[in-house]
C-alpha positions in Angstrom: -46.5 2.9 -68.1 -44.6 2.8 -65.1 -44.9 0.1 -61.9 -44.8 0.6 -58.0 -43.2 -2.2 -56.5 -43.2 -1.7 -52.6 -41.0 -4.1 -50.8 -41.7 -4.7 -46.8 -38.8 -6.6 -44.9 -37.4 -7.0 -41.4 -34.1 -7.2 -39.8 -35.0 -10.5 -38.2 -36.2 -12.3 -41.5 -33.8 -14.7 -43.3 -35.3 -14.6 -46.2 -35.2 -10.9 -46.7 -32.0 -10.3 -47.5 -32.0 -12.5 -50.4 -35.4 -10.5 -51.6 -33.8 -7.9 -51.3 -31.1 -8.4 -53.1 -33.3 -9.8 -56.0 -35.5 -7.4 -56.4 -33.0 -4.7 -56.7 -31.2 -6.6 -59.5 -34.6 -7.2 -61.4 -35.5 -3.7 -61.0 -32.1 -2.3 -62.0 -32.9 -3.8 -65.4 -36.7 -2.7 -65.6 -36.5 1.3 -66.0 -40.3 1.2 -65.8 -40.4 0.1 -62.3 -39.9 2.4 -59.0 -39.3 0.7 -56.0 -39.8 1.5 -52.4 -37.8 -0.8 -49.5 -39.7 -0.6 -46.3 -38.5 -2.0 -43.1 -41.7 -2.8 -41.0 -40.0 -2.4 -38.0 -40.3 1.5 -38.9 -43.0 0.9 -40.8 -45.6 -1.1 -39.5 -48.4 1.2 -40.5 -48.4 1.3 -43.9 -47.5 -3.2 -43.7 -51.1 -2.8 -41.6 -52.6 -1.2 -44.4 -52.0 -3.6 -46.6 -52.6 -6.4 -44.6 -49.2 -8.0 -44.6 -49.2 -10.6 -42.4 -45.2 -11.9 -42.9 -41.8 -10.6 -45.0 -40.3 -10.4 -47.3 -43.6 -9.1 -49.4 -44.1 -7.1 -52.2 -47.1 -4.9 -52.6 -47.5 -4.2 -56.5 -49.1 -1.2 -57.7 -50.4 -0.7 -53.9 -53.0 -3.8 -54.7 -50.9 -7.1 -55.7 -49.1 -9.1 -53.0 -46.3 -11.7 -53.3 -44.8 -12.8 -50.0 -41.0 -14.8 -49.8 -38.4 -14.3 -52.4 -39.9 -13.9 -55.9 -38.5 -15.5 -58.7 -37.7 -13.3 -61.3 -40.3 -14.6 -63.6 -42.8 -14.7 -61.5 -42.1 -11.4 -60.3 -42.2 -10.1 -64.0 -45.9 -11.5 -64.9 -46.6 -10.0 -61.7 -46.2 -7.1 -62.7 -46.6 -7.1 -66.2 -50.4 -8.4 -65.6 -51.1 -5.5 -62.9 -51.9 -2.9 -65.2 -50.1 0.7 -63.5 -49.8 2.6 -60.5 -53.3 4.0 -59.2 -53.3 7.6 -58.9 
């Protein structure tokens, strides 16, 4: 079963960067998760569509949200709970 972690993030955010960072570590050691980095600034349309309203956020298997930097943990029942990517 593989995992669709989306992360949304801005230039202008402070926290991003740190997020970022995280969630790059925690998914290089989870080979069942793909993830996506998306800057809203570029795309703002697809942050619309899932109703993001601040950054960093992750969007988890297109339905779960978790806004500011994620600890690892919580980040791992996250997505451990969400079942797998829609198709």
């Amino acid at each position: 079963m593989s995992h669709l972690v989306e992360l949304f993030y801005s230039q202008h955010c402070p926290g991003c960067p740190e997020a970022r960072a995280l969630v790059q570590r925690f998914v290089a050691e989870r080979p069942d998760i793909v993830l996506m980095e998306h800057n809203v600034d570029d795309d703002a349309q697809l942050a619309k569509s899932y109703h993001l309203i601040a950054t960093p956020a992750l969007v988890i298997d297109r339905w779960k949200v978790m806004y500011g930097v994620p600890r690892a943990d919580a980040l791992a029942a996250r997505i451990d709970a969400s079942g797998h990517v829609p198709t």
